[in-house]
mmCIF file of the C-alpha atoms, coordinates in Angstrom:
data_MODEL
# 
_entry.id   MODEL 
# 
loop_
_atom_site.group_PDB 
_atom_site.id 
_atom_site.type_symbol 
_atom_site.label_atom_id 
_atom_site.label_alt_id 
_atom_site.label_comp_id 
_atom_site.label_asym_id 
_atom_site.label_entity_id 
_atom_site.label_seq_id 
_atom_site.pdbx_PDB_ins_code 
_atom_site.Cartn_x 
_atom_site.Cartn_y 
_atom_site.Cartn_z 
_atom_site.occupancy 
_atom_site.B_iso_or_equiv 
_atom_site.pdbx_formal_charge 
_atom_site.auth_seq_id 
_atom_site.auth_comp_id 
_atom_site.auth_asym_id 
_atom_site.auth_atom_id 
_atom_site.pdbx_PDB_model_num 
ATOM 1  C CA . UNK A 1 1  ? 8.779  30.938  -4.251 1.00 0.00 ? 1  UNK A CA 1 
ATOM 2  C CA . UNK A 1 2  ? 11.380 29.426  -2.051 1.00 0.00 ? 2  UNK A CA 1 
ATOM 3  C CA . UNK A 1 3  ? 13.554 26.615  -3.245 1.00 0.00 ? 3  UNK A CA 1 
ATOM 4  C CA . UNK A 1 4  ? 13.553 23.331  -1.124 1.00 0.00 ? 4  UNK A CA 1 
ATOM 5  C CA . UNK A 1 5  ? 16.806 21.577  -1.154 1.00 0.00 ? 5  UNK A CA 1 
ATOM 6  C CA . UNK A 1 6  ? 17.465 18.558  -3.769 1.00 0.00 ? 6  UNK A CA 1 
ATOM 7  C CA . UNK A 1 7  ? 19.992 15.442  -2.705 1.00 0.00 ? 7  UNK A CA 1 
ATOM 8  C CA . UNK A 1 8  ? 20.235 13.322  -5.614 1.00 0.00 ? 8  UNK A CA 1 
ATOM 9  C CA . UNK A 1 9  ? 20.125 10.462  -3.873 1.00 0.00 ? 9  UNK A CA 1 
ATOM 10 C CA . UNK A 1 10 ? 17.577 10.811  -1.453 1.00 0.00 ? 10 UNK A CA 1 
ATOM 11 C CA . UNK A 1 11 ? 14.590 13.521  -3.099 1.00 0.00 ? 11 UNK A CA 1 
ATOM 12 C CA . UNK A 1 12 ? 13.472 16.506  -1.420 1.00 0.00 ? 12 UNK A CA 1 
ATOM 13 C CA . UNK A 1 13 ? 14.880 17.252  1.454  1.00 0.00 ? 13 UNK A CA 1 
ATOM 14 C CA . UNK A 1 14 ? 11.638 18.414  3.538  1.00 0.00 ? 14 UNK A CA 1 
ATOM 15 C CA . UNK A 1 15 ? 11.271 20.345  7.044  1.00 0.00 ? 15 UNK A CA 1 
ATOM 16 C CA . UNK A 1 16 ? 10.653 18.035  9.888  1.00 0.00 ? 16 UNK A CA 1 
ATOM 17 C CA . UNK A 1 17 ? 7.113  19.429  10.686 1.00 0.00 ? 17 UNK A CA 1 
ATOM 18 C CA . UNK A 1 18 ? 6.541  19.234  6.642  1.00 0.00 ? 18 UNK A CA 1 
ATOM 19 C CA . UNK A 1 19 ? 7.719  15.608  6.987  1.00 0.00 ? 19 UNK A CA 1 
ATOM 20 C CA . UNK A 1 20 ? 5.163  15.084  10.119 1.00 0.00 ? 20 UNK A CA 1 
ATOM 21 C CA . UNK A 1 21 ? 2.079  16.847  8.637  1.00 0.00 ? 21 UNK A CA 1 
ATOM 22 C CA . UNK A 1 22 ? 2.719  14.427  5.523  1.00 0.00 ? 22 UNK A CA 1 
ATOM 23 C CA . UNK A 1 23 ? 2.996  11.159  7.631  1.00 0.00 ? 23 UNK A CA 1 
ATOM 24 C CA . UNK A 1 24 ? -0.223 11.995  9.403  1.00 0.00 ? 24 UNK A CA 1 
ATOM 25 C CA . UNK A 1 25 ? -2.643 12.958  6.794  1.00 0.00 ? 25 UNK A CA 1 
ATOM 26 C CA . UNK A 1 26 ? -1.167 9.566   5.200  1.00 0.00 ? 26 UNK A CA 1 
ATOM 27 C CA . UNK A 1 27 ? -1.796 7.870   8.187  1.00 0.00 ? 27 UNK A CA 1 
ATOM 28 C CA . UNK A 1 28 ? -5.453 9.417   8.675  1.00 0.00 ? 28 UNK A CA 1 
ATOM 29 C CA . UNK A 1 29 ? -6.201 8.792   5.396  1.00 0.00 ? 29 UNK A CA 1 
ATOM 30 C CA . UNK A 1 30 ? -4.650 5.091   4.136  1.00 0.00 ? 30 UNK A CA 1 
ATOM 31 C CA . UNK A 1 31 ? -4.037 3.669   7.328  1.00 0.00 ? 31 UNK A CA 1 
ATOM 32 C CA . UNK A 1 32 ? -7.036 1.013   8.954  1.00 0.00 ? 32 UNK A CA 1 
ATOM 33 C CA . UNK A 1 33 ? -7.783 2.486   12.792 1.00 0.00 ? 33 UNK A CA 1 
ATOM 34 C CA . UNK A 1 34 ? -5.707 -0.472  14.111 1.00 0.00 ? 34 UNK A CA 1 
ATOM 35 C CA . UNK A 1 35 ? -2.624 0.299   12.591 1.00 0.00 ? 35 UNK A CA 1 
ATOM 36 C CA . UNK A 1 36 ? -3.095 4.195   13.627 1.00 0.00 ? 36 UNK A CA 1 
ATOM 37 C CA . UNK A 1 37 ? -3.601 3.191   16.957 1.00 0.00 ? 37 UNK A CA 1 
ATOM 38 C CA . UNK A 1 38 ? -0.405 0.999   17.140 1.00 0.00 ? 38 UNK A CA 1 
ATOM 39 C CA . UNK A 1 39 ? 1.643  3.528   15.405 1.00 0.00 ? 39 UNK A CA 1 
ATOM 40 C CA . UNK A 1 40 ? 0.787  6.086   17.675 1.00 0.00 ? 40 UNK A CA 1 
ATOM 41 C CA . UNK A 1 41 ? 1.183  3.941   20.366 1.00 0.00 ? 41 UNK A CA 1 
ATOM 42 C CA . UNK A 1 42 ? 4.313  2.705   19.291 1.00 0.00 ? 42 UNK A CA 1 
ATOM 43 C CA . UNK A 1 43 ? 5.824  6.064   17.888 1.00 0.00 ? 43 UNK A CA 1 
ATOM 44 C CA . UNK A 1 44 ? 4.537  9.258   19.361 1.00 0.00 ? 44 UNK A CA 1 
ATOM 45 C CA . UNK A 1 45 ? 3.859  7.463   22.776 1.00 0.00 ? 45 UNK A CA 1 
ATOM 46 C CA . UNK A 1 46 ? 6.854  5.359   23.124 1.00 0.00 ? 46 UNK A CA 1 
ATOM 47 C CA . UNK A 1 47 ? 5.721  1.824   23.653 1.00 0.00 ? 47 UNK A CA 1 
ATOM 48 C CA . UNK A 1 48 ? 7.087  -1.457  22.913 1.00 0.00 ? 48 UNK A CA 1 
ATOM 49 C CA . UNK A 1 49 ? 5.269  -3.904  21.507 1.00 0.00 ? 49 UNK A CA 1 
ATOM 50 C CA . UNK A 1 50 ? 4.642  -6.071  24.114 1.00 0.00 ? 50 UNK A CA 1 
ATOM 51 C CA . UNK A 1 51 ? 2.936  -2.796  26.387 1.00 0.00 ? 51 UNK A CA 1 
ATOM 52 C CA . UNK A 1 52 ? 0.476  -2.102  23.271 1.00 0.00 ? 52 UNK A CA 1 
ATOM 53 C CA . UNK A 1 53 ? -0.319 -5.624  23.243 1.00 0.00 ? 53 UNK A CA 1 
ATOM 54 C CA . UNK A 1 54 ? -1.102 -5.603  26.851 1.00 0.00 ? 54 UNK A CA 1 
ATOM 55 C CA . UNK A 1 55 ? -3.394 -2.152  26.712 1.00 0.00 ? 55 UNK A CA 1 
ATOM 56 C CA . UNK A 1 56 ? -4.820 -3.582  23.719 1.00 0.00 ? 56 UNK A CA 1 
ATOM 57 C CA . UNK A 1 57 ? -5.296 -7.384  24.399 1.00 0.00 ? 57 UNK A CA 1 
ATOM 58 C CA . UNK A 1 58 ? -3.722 -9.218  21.813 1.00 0.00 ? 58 UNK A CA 1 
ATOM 59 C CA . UNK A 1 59 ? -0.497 -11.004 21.287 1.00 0.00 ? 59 UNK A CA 1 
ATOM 60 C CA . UNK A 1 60 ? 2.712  -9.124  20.429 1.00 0.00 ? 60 UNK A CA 1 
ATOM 61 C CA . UNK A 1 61 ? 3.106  -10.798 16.953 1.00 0.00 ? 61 UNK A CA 1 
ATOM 62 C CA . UNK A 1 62 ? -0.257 -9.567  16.098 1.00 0.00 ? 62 UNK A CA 1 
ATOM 63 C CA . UNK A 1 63 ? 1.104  -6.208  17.336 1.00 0.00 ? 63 UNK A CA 1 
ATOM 64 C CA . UNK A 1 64 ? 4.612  -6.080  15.163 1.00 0.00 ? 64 UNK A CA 1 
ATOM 65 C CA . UNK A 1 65 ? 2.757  -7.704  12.133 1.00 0.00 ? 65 UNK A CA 1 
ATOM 66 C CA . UNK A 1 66 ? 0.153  -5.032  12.533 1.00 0.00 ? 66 UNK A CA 1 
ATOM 67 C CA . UNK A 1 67 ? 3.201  -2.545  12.840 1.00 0.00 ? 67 UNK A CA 1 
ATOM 68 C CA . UNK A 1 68 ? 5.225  -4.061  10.098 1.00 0.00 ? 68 UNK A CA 1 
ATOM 69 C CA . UNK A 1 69 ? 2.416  -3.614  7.563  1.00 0.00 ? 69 UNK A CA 1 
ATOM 70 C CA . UNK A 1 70 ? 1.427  -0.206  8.624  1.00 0.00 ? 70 UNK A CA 1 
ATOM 71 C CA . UNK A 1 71 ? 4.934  1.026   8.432  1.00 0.00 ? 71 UNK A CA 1 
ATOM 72 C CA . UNK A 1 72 ? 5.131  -0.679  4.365  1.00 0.00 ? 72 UNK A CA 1 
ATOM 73 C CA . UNK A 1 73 ? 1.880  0.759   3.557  1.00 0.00 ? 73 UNK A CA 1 
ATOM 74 C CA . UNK A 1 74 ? 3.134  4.200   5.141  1.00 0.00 ? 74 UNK A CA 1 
ATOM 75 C CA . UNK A 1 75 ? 6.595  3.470   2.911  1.00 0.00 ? 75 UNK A CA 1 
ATOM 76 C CA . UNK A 1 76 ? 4.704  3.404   0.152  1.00 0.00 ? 76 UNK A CA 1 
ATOM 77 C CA . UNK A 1 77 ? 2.412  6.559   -0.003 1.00 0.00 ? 77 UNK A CA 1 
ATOM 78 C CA . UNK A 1 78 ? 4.920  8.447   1.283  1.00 0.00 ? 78 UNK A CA 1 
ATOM 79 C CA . UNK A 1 79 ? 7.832  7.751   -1.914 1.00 0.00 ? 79 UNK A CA 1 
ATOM 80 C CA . UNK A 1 80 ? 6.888  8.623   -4.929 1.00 0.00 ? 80 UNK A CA 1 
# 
């Protein structure tokens, strides 16, 4: 078995694709479809706010709240 790096002040120190697979079975499982869509919207397609509220039709604040809460809830599954 191969060790995985510790930092004391941070936990495991886990391979970027490691780190990726993690973030989207949390997001598949835990996160409603509208803050998967926004997230990948937002992060793997590189959109502001304001463009997913436009391709989406709803008001930015709904978009960062939507955002805001998905990124907590993502927080939050993700520490342990």
């Amino acid at each position: 078995m191969r060790n995985i790096p510790y930092d004391n002040a941070f936990g495991l120190e886990l391979p970027r694709q490691v780190q990726i697979q993690r973030i989207l079975r949390v997001m598949e499982g835990e996160l409603t479809q509208k803050q998967r869509l926004y997230l990948h919207a937002h992060y793997f397609d590189e959109q502001s706010p304001s463009q997913i509220a436009r391709r989406y039709g709803v008001h930015r604040s709904t978009v960062t709240r939507t955002l805001r809460r998905a990124e907590a809830r993502l927080r939050r599954y993700l520490t342990y």
